[in-house]
BALUM-948637 format. One record per residue (C-alpha): x, y, z; chain; residue in one letter. Coordinates in Angstrom, 1 decimal. Example, Ala and Ser with C-alpha at 12.3 -4.5 7.8 and 13.67 -1.06 7.14 Angstrom:
// BALUM-948637
- X;Y;Z;mol;type
- 12.3;-4.5;7.8;A;A
- 13.7;-1.1;7.1;A;S
***
This chain:
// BALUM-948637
- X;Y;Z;mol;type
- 8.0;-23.5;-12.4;A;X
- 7.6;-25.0;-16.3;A;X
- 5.0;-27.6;-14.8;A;X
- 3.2;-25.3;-12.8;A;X
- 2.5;-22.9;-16.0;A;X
- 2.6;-25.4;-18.5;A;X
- -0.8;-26.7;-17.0;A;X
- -3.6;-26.0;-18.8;A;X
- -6.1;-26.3;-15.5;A;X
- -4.8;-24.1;-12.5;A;X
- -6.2;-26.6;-10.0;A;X
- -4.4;-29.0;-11.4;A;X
- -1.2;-27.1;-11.5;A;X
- -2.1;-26.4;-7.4;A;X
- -2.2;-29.9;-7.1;A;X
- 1.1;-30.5;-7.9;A;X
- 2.1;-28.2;-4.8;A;X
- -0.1;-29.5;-2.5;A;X
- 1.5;-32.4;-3.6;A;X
- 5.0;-32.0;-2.7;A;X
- 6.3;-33.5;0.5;A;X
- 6.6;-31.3;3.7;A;X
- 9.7;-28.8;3.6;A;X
- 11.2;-26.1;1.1;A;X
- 10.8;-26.3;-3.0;A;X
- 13.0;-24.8;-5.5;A;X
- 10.8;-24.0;-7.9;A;X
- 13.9;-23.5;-10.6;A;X
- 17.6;-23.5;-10.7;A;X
- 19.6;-22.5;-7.8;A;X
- 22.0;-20.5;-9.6;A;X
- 24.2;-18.2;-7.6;A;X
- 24.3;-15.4;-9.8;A;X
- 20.5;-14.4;-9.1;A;X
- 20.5;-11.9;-6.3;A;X
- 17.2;-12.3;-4.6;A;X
- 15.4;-15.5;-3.1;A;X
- 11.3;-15.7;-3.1;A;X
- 9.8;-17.7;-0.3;A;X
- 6.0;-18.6;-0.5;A;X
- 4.5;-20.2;2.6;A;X
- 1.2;-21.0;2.3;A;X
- -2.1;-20.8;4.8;A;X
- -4.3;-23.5;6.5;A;X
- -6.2;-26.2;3.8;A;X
- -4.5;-24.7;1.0;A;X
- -5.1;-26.4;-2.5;A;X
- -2.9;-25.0;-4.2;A;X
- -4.2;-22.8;-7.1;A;X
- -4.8;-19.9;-5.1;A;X
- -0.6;-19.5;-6.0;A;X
- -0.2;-20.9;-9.3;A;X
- -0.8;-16.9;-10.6;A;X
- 1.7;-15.0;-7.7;A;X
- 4.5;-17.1;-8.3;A;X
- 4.7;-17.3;-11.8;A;X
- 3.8;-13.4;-11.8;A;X
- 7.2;-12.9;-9.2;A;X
- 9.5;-15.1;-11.2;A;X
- 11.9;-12.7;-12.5;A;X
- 15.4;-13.0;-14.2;A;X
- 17.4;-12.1;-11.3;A;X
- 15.4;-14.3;-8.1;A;X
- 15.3;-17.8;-7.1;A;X
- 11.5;-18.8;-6.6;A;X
- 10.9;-21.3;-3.9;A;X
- 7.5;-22.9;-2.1;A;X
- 7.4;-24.1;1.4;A;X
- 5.3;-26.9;2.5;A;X
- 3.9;-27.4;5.6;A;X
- 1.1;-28.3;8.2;A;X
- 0.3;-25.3;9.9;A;X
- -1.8;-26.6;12.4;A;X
- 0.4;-28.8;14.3;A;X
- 2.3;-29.6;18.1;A;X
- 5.2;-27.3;17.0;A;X
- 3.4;-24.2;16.6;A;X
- 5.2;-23.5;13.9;A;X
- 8.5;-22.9;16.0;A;X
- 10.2;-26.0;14.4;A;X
- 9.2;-24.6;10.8;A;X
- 10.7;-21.0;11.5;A;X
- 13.7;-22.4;12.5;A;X
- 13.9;-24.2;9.4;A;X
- 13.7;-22.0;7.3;A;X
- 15.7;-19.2;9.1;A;X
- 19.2;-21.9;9.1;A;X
- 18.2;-21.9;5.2;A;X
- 18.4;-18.3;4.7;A;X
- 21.5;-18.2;7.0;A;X
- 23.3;-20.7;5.8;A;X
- 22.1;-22.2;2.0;A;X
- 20.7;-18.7;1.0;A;X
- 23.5;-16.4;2.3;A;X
- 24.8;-15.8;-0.9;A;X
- 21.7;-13.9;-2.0;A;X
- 21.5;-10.2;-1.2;A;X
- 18.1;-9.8;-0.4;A;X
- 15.3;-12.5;1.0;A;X
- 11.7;-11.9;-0.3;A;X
- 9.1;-14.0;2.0;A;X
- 5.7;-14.1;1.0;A;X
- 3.1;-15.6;3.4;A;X
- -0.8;-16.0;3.4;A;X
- -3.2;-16.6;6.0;A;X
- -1.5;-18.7;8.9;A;X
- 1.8;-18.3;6.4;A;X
- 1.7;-15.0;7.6;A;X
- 2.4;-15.9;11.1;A;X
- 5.4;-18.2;10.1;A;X
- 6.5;-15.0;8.2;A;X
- 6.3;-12.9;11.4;A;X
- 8.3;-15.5;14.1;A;X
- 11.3;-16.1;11.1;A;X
- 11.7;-11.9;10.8;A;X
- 11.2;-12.0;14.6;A;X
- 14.2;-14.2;15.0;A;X
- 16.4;-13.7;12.2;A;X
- 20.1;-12.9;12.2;A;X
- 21.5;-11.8;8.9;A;X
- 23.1;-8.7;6.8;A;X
- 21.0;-9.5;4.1;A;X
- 17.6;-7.4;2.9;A;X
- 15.0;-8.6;4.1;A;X
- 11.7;-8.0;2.5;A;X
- 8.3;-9.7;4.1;A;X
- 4.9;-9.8;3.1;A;X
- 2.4;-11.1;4.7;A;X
- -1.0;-11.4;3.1;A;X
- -4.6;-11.7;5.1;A;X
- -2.6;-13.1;8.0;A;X
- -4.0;-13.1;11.5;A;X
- -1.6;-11.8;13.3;A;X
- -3.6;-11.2;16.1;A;X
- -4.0;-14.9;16.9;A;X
- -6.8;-16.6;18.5;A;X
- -7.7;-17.6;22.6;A;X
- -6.7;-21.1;21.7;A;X
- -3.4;-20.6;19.4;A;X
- -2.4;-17.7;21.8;A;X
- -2.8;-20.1;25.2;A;X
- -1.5;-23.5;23.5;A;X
- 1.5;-21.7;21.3;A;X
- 2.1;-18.6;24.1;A;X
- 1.5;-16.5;21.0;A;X
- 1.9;-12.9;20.7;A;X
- 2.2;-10.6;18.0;A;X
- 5.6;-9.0;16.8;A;X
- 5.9;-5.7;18.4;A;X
- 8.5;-4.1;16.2;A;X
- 10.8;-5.3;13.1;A;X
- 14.9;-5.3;12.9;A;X
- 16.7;-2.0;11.0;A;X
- 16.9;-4.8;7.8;A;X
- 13.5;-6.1;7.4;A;X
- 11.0;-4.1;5.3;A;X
- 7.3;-5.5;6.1;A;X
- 4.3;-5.3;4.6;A;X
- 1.0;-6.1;5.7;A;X
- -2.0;-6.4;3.1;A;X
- -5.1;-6.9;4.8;A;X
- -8.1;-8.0;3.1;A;X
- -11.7;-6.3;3.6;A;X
- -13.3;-8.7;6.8;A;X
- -16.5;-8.1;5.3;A;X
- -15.1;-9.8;1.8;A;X
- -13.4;-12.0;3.6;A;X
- -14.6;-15.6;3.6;A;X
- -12.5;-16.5;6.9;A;X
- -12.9;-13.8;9.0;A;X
- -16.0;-11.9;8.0;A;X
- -18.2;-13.5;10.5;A;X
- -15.5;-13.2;13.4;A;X
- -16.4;-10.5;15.9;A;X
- -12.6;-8.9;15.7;A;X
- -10.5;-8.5;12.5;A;X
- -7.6;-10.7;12.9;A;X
- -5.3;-9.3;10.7;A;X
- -5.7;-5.9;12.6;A;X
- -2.2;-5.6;14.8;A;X
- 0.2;-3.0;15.6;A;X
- 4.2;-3.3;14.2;A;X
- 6.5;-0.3;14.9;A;X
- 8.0;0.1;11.5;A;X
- 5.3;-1.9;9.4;A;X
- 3.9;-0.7;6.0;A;X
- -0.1;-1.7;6.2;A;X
- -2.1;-1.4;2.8;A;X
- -6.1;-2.0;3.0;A;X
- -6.7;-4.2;0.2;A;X
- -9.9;-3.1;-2.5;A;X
- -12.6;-4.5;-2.5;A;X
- -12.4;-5.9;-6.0;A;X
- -9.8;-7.7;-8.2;A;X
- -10.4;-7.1;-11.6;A;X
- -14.1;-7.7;-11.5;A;X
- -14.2;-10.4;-8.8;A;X
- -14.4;-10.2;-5.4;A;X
- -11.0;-9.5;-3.6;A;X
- -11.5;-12.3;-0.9;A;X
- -9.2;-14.5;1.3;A;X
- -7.4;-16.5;-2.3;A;X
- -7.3;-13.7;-4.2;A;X
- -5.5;-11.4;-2.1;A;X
- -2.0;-13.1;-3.4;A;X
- -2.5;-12.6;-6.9;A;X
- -3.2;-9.1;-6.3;A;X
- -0.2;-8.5;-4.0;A;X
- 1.9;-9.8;-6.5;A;X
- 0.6;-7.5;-9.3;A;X
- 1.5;-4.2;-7.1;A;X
- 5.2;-5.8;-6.4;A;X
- 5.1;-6.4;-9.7;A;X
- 4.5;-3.2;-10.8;A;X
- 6.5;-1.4;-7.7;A;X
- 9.5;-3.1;-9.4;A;X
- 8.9;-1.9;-12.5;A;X
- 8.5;-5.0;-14.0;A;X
***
């Protein structure tokens, strides 16, 4: 976490995730006294400085902060990931109280298959960020994807969904992937600006981690 906001240039400091090698990244110490674990998954092409901002901005006193890397366009369909990730939080993670995942884009959809599937006591909180849920024809045939129809009594999830007309991925699509329906999901629309930019695709995460930011009353 020093390295990443030590860095003068944020694209450098996203090269140095994009970087890393495939799998999870503690970003700091792993000491057990912390109570909470942040898991950031990242989208399609990502390069890395689109998260330089949201996870230095959730790096509190009391969590662990953690990347994962990964292709998400691949054979597995992102089963084998999920399943990586949820014997983490089961097993190397169980000490934590509550799990915080945080997933853009096509991380999104990782988020929703490990919340589908997991099996713990712990609090569960999952964000997922201009994710489509929905799927496409081809991901949906090849992956026999389908949406999450409902979450488990300990997840908390939370949809932000960007504008698709301010969207750079989906704004020319005919449908708005991100639109689904979860029994039990919280769904924000996302503003049209950040600050005075654009709130697009990238900048959605820094601005989802400013309102759990200020939720926590940090």
């Amino acid at each position: 976490m020093d390295e990443l906001t030590a860095a003068e240039d944020v694209f450098k400091a996203g090269l140095k995730l994009v970087g890393l090698e495939k799998g999870l990244h503690l970003l700091e110490d792993h000491p057990a006294e912390k109570d909470e674990v942040v898991i950031a998954i990242h989208g399609v092409a990502t390069l890395g400085y689109e998260w330089v901002y949201p996870l230095s901005k959730l790096n509190y006193n009391n969590n662990l902060v953690a990347f994962y890397r990964w292709a998400p366009v691949s054979t597995s369909c992102a089963n084998d990931e999920a399943a990586e990730l949820l014997n983490l939080i089961e097993n190397d993670f169980n000490e934590y109280a509550t799990i915080k995942l945080v997933g853009h884009s096509a991380g999104g959809v990782l988020v929703s298959k490990i919340i589908d599937s997991i099996n713990t006591d712990q609090e569960v909180e999952a964000h997922i960020i201009a994710s489509p849920l929905k799927g496409s024809k081809m991901l949906n045939k090849a992956c026999n994807y389908s949406p999450i129809q409902s979450v488990q009594d300990n997840v908390s999830l939370y949809e932000w969904r960007t504008q698709k007309k301010l969207d750079a991925v989906y704004r020319f699509m005919i449908d708005d992937p991100q639109i689904v329906e979860i029994t039990g999901s919280i769904v924000t629309s996302l503003p049209d600006k950040y600050g005075e930019n654009r709130l697009g695709h990238n900048r959605s995460i820094s601005w989802v981690a400013d309102k759990i930011t200020i939720d926590k009353g940090l």
